[in-house]
C-alpha positions as CSV (number, residue, x, y, z in Angstrom):
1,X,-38.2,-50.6,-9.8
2,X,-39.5,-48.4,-13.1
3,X,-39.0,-45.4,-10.4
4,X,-35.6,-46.4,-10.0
5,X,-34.6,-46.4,-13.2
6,X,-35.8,-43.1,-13.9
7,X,-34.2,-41.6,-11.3
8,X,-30.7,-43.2,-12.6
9,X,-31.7,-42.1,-16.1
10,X,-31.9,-38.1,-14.8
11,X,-28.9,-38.5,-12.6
12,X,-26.9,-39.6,-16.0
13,X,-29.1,-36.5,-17.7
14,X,-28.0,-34.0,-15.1
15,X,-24.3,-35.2,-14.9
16,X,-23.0,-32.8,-17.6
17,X,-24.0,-30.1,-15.5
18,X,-21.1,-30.5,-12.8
19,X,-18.7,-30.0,-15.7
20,X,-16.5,-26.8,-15.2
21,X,-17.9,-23.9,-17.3
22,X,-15.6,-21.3,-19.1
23,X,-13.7,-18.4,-16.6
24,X,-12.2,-15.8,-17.0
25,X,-8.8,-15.1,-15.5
26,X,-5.8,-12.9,-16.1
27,X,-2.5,-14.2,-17.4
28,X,-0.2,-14.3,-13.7
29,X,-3.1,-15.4,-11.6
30,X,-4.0,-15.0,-8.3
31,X,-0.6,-16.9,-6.8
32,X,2.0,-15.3,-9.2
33,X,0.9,-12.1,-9.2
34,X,1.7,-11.2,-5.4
35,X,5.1,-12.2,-6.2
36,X,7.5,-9.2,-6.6
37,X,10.6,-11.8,-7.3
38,X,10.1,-15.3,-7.9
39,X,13.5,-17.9,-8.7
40,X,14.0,-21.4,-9.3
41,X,17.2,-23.1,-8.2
42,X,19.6,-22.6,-6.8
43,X,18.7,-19.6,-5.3
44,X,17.4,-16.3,-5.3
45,X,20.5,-13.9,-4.5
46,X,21.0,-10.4,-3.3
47,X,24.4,-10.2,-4.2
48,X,24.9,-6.5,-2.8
49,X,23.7,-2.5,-3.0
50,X,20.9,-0.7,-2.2
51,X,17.7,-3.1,-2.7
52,X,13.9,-2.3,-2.5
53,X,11.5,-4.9,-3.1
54,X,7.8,-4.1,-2.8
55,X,5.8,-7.5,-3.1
56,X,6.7,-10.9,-2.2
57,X,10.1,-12.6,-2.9
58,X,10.3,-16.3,-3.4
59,X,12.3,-19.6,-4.5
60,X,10.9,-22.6,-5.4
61,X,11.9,-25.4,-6.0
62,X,15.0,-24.5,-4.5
63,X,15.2,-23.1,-0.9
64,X,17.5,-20.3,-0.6
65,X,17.2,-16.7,-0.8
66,X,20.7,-14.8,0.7
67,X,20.9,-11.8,1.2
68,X,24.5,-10.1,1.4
69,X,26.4,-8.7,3.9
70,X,26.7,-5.5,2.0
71,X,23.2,-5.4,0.8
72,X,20.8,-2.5,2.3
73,X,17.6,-4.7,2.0
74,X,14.0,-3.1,2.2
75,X,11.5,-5.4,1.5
76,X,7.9,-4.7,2.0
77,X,6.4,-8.4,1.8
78,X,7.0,-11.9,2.6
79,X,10.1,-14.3,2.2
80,X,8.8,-17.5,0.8
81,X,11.9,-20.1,0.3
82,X,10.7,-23.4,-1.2
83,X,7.4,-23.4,0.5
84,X,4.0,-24.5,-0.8
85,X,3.5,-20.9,-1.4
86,X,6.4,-20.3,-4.1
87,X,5.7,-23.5,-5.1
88,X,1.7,-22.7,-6.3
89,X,3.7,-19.2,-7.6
90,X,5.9,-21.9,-9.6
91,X,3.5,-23.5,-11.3
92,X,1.5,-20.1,-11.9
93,X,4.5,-19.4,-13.6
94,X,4.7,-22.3,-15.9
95,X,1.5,-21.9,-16.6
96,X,2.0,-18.0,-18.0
97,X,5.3,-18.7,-20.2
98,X,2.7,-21.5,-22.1
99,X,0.1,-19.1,-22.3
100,X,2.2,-16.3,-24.0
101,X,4.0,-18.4,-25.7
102,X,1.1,-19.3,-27.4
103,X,0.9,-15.7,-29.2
104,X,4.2,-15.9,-31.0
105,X,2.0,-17.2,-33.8
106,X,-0.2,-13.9,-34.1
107,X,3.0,-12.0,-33.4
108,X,5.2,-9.3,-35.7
109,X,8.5,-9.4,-35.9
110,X,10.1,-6.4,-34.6
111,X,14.1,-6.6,-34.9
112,X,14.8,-3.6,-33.1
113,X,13.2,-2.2,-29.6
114,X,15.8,0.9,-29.6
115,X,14.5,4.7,-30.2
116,X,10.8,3.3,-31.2
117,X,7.4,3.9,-29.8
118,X,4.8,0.8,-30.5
119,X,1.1,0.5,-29.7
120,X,-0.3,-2.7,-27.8
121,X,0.0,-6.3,-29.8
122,X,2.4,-9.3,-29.5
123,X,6.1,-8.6,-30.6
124,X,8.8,-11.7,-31.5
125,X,11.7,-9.5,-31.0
126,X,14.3,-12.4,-31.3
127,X,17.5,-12.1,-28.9
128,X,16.8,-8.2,-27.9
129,X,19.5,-6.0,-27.3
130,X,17.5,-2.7,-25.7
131,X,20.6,-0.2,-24.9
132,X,17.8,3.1,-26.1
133,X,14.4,4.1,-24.9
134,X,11.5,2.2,-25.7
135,X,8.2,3.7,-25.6
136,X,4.7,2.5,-24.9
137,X,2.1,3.9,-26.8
138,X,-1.5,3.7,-27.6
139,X,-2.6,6.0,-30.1
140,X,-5.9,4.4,-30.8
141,X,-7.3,4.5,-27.7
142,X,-7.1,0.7,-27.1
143,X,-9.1,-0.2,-23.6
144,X,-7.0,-3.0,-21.5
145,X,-3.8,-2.2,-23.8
146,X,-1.9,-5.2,-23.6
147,X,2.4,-5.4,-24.9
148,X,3.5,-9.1,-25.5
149,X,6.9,-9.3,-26.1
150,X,8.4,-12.7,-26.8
151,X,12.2,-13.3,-27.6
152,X,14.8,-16.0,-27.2
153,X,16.7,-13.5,-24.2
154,X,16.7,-10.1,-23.4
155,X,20.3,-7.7,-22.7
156,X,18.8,-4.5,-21.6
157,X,20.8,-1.2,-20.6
158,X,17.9,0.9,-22.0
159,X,14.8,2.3,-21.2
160,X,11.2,0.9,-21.3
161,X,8.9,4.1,-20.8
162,X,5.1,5.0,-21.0
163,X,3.8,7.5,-23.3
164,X,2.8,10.7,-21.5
165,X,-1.5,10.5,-20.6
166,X,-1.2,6.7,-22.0
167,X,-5.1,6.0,-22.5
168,X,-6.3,3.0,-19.9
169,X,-2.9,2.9,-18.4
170,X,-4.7,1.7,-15.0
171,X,-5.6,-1.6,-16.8
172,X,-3.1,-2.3,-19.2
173,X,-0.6,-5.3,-19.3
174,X,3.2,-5.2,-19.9
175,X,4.7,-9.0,-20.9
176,X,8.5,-10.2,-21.8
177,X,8.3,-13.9,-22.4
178,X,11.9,-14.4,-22.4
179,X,12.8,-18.2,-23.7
180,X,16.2,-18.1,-22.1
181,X,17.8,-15.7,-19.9
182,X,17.8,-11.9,-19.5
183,X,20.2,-9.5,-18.2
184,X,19.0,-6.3,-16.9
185,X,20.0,-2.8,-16.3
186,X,18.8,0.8,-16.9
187,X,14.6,1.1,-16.4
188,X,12.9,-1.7,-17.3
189,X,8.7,-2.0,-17.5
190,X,6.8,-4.4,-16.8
191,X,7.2,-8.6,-16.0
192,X,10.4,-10.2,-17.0
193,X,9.1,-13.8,-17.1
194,X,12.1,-15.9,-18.2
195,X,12.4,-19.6,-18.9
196,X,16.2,-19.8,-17.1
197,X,17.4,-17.3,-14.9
198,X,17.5,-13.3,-14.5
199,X,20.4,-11.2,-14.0
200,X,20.5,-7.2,-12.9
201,X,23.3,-5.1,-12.5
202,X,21.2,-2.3,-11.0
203,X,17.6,-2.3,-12.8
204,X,14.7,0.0,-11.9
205,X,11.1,-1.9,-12.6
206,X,8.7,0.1,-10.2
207,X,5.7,-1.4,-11.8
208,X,6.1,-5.1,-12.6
209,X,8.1,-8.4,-12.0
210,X,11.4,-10.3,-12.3
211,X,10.1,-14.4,-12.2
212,X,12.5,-16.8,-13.3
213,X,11.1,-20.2,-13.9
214,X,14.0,-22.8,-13.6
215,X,17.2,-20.9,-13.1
216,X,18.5,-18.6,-10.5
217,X,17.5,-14.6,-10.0
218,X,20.4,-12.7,-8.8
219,X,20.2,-9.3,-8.1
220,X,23.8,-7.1,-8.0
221,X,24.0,-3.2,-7.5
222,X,20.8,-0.7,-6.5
223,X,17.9,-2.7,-7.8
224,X,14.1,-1.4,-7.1
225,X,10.9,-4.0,-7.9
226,X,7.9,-3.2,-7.2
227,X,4.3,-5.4,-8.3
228,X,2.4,-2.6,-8.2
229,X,2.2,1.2,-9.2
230,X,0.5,4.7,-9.1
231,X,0.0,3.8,-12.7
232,X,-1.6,0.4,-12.2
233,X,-2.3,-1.3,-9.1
234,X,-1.9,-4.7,-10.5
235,X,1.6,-4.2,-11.7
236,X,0.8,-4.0,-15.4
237,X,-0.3,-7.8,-14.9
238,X,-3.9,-6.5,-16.7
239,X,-4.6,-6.4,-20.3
240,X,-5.4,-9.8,-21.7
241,X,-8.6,-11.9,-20.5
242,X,-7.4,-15.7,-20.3
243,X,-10.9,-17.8,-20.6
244,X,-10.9,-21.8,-19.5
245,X,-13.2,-23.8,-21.3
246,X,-12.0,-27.4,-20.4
247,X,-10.2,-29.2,-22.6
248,X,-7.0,-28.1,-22.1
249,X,-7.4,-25.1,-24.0
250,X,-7.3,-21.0,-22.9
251,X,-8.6,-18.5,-25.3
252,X,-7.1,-15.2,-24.9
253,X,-8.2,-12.2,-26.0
254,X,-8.7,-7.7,-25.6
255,X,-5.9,-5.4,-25.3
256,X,-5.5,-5.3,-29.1
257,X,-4.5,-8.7,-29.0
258,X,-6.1,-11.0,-32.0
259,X,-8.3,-13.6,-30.0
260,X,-5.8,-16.6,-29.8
261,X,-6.4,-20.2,-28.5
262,X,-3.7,-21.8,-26.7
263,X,-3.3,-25.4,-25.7
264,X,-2.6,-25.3,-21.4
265,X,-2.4,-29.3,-20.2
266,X,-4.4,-29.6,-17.1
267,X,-6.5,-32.3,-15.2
268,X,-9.0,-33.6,-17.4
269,X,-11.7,-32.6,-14.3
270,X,-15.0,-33.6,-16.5
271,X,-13.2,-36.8,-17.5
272,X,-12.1,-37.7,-14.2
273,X,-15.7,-37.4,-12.7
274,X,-16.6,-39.5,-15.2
275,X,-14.3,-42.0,-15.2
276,X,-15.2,-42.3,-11.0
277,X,-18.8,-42.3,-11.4
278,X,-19.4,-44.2,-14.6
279,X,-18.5,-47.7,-13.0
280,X,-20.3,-47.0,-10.1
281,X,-23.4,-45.7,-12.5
282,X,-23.0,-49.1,-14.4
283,X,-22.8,-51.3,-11.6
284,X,-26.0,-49.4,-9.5
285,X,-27.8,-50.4,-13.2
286,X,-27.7,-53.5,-13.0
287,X,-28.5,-54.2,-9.9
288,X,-31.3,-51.9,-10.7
289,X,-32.0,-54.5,-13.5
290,X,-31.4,-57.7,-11.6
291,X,-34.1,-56.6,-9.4
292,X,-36.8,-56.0,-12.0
């Protein structure tokens, strides 16, 4: 019986071991990122004009993407309309608006985006009205350059360039963490991820995303999205390194972002192997003892 009980005593020992040890992943993940345009409810709407969509297009937890009449539609991906696919890209999405969302804390308040060039870090830029050019710049050489830029909504008839040469372009990371709505136009850059809905009137975004977490995206005039670029291949969804630890916390860090931890609710997976186990641990004790 002495045997026994050592053998439970290392298998309590060893238990920690099956916890989940600290990753590192990137801020859209692997189910968001494929995603070109992503919508909510109602629907995801092509209202009319010339559209070109390179990546996947998806509604979720709606199930309704239309596409006009009028619309000349090239899309090089997949449909997904309230299946489990958009639905994983959903939750992705939730789980990106929390995570930059985070940063407004380590953020600078910039009140204007018009006619300025800024270097990579997180932005609060308020309820943004971009109608000039806005240029991405990294004049200290910063590897994995990351731009957060969190506001309350976003109007943009602008532009949202790329210096000329920008150093580590290939990995860098372009975010709007819009808490509303935003209504695009011009040449945007980057990933529109908006809390509500999106709205263009003939936008131009060949390297990033339009992904709209509750509300509807609808798309009116010549619109062209595309998740990935010359420039990057990922769709300027590089940049910042999330890291899991457990515990319901991310740290994320690089891209001349200040390392920032950010509270992300999920499964307590340790706990919940615990919580199975333990009783069954106790009771196999016992009997254990019983038997001595």
């Amino acid at each position: 019986m002495k045997v026994r009980l050592i053998v439970f005593s290392l298998f309590l020992l060893i238990l920690p071991l099956f916890a989940p040890s600290a990753n590192a992943d990137t801020v859209l993940g692997p189910d968001l990122s494929t995603f070109a345009v992503l919508g909510g409810t109602p629907l995801v709407s092509f209202a009319g004009g010339n559209d070109t969509i390179n990546g996947n297009v998806g509604v979720s937890p709606a199930a309704s993407i239309t596409i006009a009449g009028t619309t000349i539609f090239t899309l090089t991906g997949t449909q997904h309309a309230g299946d489990a696919t958009a639905g994983m890209a959903q939750a992705g999405l939730t789980n990106a608006l929390t995570i930059l969302g985070g940063l407004a804390s380590v953020g600078t308040s910039q009140s204007s985006l018009n006619n300025v060039g800024l270097n990579p870090g997180v932005y609060n830029i308020g309820a943004a009205d971009l109608t000039g050019t806005l240029t991405l710049t990294n004049t200290f050489n910063v590897t994995h350059p990351t731009w957060v830029f969190i506001g309350s909504s976003l109007t943009s008839s602008g532009k949202v360039v790329m210096a000329p040469g920008l150093f580590d372009a290939a990995n860098a990371g372009v975010y709007w963490d819009i808490g509303s709505s935003a209504t695009l136009s011009g040449v945007m850059l980057g990933n529109i991820l908006a809390s509500t809905s999106i709205t263009t009137t003939g936008v131009t975004d060949t390297c990033g995303r339009l992904l709209a977490s509750t509300g509807d995206v609808t798309l009116a005039g010549d619109n062209t999205i595309s998740n990935t670029c010359l420039a990057s291949t990922s769709g300027l969804s590089g940049g910042l390194t999330v890291t899991t630890g457990g515990g319901g916390k991310v740290v994320l860090s690089g891209g001349g972002v200040p390392p920032t931890s950010v509270n992300v609710p999920e499964p307590g997976t340790f706990a919940l192997l615990l919580a199975g186990l333990l009783p069954l641990g106790l009771l196999t004790l016992r009997k254990l003892q019983a038997g001595c």
